[in-house]
SEFIGU-154716 format. One line per 4 residues: number of its first residue (from 1); for each residue x, z, y of C-alpha. Coordinates in pm, whole numbers, plus 50000, padded with zeros to 5 digits. Layout:
N
NUM = X:Z:Y  ... $
END
This chain:
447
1 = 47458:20941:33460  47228:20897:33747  46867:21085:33652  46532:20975:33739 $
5 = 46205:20991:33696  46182:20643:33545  46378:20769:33263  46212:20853:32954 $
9 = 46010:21115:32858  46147:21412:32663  46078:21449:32288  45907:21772:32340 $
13 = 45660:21667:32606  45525:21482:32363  45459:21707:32105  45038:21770:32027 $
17 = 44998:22143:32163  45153:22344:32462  45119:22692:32573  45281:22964:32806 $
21 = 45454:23282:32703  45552:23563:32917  45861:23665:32876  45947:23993:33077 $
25 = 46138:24315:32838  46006:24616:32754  46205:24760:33037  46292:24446:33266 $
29 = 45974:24181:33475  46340:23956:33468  46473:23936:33110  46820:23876:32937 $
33 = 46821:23682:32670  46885:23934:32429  46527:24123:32459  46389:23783:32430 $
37 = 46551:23683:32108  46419:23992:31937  46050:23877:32098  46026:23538:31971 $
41 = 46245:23603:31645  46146:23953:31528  45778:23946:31654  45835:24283:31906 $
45 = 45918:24302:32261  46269:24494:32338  46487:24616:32627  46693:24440:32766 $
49 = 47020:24398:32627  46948:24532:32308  46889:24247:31960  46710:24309:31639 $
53 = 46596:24666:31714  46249:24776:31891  46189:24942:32219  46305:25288:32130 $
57 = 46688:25128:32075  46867:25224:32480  47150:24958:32603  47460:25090:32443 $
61 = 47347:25417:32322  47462:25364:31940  47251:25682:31802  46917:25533:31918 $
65 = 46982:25195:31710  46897:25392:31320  46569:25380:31203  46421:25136:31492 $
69 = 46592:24823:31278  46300:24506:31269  46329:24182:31091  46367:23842:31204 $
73 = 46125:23491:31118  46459:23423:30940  46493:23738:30709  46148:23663:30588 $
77 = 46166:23314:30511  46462:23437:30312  46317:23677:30120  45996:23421:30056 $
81 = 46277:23202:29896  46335:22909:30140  46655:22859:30286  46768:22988:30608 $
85 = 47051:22842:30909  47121:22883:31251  47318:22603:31463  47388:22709:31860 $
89 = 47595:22579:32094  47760:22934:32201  47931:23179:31975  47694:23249:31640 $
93 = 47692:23586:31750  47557:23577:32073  47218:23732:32227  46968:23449:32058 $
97 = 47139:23386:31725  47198:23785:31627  46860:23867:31686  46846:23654:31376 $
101 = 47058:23868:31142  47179:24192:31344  47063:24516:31464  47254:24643:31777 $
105 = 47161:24875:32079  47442:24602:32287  47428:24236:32291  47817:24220:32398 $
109 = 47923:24447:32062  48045:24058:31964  48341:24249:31721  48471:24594:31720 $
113 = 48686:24530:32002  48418:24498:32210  48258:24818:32159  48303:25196:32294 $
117 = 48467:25446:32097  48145:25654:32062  47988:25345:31920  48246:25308:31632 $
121 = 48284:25689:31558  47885:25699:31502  47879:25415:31274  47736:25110:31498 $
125 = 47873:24790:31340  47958:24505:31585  47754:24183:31573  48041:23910:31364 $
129 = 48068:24197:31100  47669:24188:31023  47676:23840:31027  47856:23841:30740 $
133 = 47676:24136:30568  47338:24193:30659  47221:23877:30547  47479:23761:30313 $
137 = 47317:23458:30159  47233:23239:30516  47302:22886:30390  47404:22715:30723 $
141 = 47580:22873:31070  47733:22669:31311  47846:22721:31651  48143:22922:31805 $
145 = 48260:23257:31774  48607:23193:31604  48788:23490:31715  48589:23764:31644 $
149 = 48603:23670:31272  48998:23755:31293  49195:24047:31321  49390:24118:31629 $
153 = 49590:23859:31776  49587:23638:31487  49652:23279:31612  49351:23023:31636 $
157 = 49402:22757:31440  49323:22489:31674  49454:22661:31987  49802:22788:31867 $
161 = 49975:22873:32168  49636:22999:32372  49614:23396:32316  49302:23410:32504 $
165 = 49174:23224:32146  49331:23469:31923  49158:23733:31687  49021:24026:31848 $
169 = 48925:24241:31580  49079:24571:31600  48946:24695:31227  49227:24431:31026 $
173 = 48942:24191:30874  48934:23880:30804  48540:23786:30781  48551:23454:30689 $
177 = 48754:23538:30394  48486:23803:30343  48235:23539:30379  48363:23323:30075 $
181 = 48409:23632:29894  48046:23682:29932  47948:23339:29733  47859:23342:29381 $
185 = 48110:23147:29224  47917:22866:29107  47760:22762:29419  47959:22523:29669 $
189 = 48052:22691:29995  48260:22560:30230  48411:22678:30573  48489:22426:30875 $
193 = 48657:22442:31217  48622:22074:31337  48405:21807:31381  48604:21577:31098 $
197 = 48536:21812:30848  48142:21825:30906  48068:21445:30919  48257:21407:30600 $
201 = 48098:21677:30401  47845:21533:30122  47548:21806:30151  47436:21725:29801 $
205 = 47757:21941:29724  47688:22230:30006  47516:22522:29938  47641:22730:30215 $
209 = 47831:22655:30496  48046:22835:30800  48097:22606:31093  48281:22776:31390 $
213 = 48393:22494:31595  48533:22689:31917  48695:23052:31923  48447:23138:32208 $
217 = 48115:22952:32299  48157:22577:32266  48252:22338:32523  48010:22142:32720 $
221 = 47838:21843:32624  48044:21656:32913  48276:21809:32828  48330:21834:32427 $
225 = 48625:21675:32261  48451:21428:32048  48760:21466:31745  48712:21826:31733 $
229 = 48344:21925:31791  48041:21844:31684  47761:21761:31911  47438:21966:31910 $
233 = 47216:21677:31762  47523:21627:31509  47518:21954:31361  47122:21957:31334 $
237 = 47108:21656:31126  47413:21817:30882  47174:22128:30883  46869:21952:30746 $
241 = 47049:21768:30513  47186:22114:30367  46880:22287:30436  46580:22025:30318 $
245 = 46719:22083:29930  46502:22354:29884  46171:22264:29740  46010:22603:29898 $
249 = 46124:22502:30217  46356:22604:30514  46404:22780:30852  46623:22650:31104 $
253 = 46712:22810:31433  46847:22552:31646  46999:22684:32053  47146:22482:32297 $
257 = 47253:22775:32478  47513:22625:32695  47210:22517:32879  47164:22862:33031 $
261 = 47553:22910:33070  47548:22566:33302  47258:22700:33546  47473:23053:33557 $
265 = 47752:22870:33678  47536:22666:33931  47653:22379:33762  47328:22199:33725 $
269 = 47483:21891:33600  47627:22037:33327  47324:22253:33207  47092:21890:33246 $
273 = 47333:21728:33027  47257:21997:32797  46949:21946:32761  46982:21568:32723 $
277 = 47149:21678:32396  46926:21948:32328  46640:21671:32358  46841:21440:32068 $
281 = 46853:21726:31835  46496:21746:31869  46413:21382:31805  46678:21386:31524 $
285 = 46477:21681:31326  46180:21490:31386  46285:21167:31220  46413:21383:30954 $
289 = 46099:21598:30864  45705:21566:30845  45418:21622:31044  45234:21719:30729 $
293 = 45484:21987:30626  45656:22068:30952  45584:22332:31239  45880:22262:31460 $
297 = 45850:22522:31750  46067:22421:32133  46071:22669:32386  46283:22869:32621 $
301 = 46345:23246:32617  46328:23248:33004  46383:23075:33279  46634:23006:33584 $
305 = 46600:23060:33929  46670:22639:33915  46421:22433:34156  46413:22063:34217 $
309 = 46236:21961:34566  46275:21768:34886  46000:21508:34898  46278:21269:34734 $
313 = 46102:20939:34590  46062:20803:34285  46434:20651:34125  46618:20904:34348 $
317 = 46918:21045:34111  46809:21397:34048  47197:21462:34136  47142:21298:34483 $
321 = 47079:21410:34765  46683:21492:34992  46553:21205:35233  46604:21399:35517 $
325 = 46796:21661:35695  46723:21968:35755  46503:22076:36042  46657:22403:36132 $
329 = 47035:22324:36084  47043:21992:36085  47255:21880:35765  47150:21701:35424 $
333 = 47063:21926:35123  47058:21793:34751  46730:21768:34551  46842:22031:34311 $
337 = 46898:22424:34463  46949:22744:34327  46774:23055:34470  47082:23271:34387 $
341 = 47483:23208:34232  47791:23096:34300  47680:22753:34500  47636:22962:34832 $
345 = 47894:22848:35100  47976:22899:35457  48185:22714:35614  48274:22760:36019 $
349 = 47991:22994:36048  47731:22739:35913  47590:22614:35600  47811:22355:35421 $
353 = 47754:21970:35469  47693:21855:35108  47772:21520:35249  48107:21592:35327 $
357 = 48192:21714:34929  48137:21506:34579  47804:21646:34496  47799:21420:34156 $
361 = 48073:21619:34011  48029:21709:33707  48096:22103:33778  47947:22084:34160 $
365 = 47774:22370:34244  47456:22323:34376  47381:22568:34681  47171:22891:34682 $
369 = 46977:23096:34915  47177:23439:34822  47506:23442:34670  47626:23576:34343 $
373 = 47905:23522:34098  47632:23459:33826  47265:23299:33900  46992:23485:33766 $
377 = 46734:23445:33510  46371:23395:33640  46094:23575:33586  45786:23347:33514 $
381 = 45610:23209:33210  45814:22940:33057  45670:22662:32818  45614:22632:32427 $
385 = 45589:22304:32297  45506:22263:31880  45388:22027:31661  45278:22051:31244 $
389 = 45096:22275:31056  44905:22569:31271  45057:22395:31603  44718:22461:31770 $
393 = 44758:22828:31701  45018:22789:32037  44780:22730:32295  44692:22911:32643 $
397 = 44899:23246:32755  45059:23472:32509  45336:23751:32477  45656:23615:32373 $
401 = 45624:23829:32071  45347:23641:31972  45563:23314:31836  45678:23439:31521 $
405 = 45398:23591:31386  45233:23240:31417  45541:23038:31239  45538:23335:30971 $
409 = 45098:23297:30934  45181:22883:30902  45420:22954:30640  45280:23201:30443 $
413 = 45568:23450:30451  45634:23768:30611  45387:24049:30649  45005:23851:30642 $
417 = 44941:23648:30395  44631:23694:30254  44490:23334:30437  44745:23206:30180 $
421 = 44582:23004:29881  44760:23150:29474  44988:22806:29383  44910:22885:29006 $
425 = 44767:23201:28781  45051:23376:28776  44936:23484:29117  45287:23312:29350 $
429 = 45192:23210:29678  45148:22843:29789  45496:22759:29912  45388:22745:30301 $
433 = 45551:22415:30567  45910:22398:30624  46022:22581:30943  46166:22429:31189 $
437 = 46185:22615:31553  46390:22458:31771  46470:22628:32069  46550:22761:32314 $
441 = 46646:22619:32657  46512:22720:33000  46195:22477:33081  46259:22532:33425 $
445 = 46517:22253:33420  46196:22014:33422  45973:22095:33693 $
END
């Protein structure tokens, strides 16, 4: 679809407070989004590459991971009784969801196959295998991530004949099954694989559920195979429903992560489109929840090296292309450029002539100054958008680190909670709002 500026505005712009957060690692000014995750989940900064551990965790050094463990905003809503999901649109057990749940000095430990023998012989545990066991009573996960639930080379069941969708597990088990196992027997739990399955399950009879909808990360929004996956927005609402039950109260992590796989791939289209969806999800939790018992949280764990320029005028497709040529080599740029990736391209010597190539695909690449295989993350302050209880408690410039520690304060859970009112004389705490962060996309996309 042709974007403008006439279009509307975005749910989250219009949410009552705003504020910046800086999101450079311990170790890195540009971060990954693994660091990140364990900033705006766990409440500490971390280095790069590293989820659910603190600063003294290395990148894949396995024997620096024991004893520097932290908790997530989930594992403490969890323990303070409410109930607990995640819903992405990569694999569940990628950087931003297992900061949630995991502890690991690697971000790419996604099953034992992945990881070093060192890692294994010293007991590190790979990220799909503490999904399942750290936290074993998380009501809702959705996403992707089939195949590292499976052992080795056991076929996918929606790709049969596709062994790049096979099991890759090299220790023999089968973690779903280990999942149900997990269940007390008289609660309903119920795993899925496609789309079908979700819209027709009744959530009155769902007390935990296992959605893994791709054997990797899923598809694009422009993408998606509307029999056999879920949208974003789609699985949010299914969440909720699931989630909203409990009379304490929930936490939902909502990602659309593909966002940041679209602007690595200089496919700006695609990560736009993205957000688009990202944007229903949001207005879908809104219509389901309250102002008066809500803090819903949007932000982004870092930006892209993304910008959007040209002097083009007002109703000009944000696909399309400047008003005018260049001055130095004489050819037509688009609106949308990438200061580093994959869209860099010489041809006969000279910059390519966008004119002369369909730069409305949906998978163009948009051109940048340097070229890589992979764009970059930025490095600057990105955006935090919330609305609900404590919502002005996100204002001006903070440390990433700094989000958490406010959802936890609104909700009266976690560490500090002696601002929290006794609900009756047998001394219980208040039951504090619902959670409901949704995040986390790269703001960038908007300015």
């Amino acid at each position: 679809m042709p974007w403008s500026f006439r279009s509307s505005t975005p749910t989250w712009l219009r949410m009552s407070s705003c504020s910046w957060e800086m999101t450079y690692n311990t170790n890195a000014q540009v971060p990954d989004s693994a660091g990140t995750a364990t900033a705006y989940l766990c409440g500490v900064k971390a280095n790069e590459g590293t989820v659910g551990v603190s600063a003294a965790t290395e990148r894949s050094r396995c024997n620096t991971t024991q004893g520097n463990e932290v908790t997530s905003i989930l594992r403490w809503a969890k323990d303070a009784g409410k109930s607990v999901g995640i819903v992405t649109t990569t694999r569940v057990n990628h950087a931003t969801p297992s900061a949630a749940y995991a502890h690991s000095a690697d971000r790419d430990w996604y099953s034992d196959n992945e990881m070093p023998p060192e890692a294994l012989s010293q007991g590190c545990k790979d990220i799909a295998y503490q999904l399942v066991h750290n936290i074993r009573d998380i009501d809702v996960i959705m996403g992707g991530g089939r195949k590292y639930m499976y052992p080795k080379n056991k076929t996918d069941v929606e790709y049969e004949i596709d062994e790049k969708a096979r099991g890759t597990r090299l220790d023999g088990l089968d973690l779903v099954n280990i999942w149900k196992s997990f269940k007390p027997r008289h609660k309903h739990s119920h795993f899925i694989w496609n789309r079908t399955e979700l819209l027709t399950l009744d959530p009155h009879n769902v007390d935990y559920l296992l959605g893994l909808f791709e054997p990797g990360d899923m598809e694009y929004e422009l993408n998606r195979n509307n029999v056999t996956d879920p949208s974003l927005s789609e699985m949010v609402v299914v969440a909720i429903q699931i989630l909203r039950k409990n009379p304490k109260g929930f936490f939902l992590l909502v990602e659309g992560g593909r966002i940041d796989h679209g602007h690595h791939e200089g496919k700006a289209k695609q990560a736009l489109h993205e957000a688009v969806e990202m944007d229903r999800a949001i207005g879908q939790a809104g219509s389901m929840t309250s102002l008066e018992d809500t803090l819903t949280v949007v932000t982004a764990d870092h930006s892209h090296v993304f910008t959007f320029g040209g002097y083009t005028p007002r109703g000009n497709s944000i696909f399309g292309l400047a008003p005018m040529l260049s001055d130095t080599d004489k050819k037509p740029f688009t609106a949308i450029l990438y200061g580093n990736g994959p869209g860099y391209k010489v041809v006969g010597g000279e910059r390519e002539n966008v004119s002369m190539v369909d730069y409305a695909h949906n998978n163009y690449q948009a051109q940048s100054a340097v070229p890589l295989r992979h764009e970059t993350h930025g490095g600057e302050d990105v955006a935090v958008f919330s609305k609900g209880p404590m919502a002005h408690l996100l204002h001006g410039v903070h440390e990433q680190n700094y989000i958490p520690h406010v959802m936890a304060y609104a909700a009266c859970i976690g560490a500090n909670v002696d601002h929290c009112a006794p609900a009756s004389s047998a001394g219980s705490l208040a039951a504090g709002p619902l959670l409901l962060p949704l995040a986390l996309f790269p703001l960038s996309i908007l300015f």
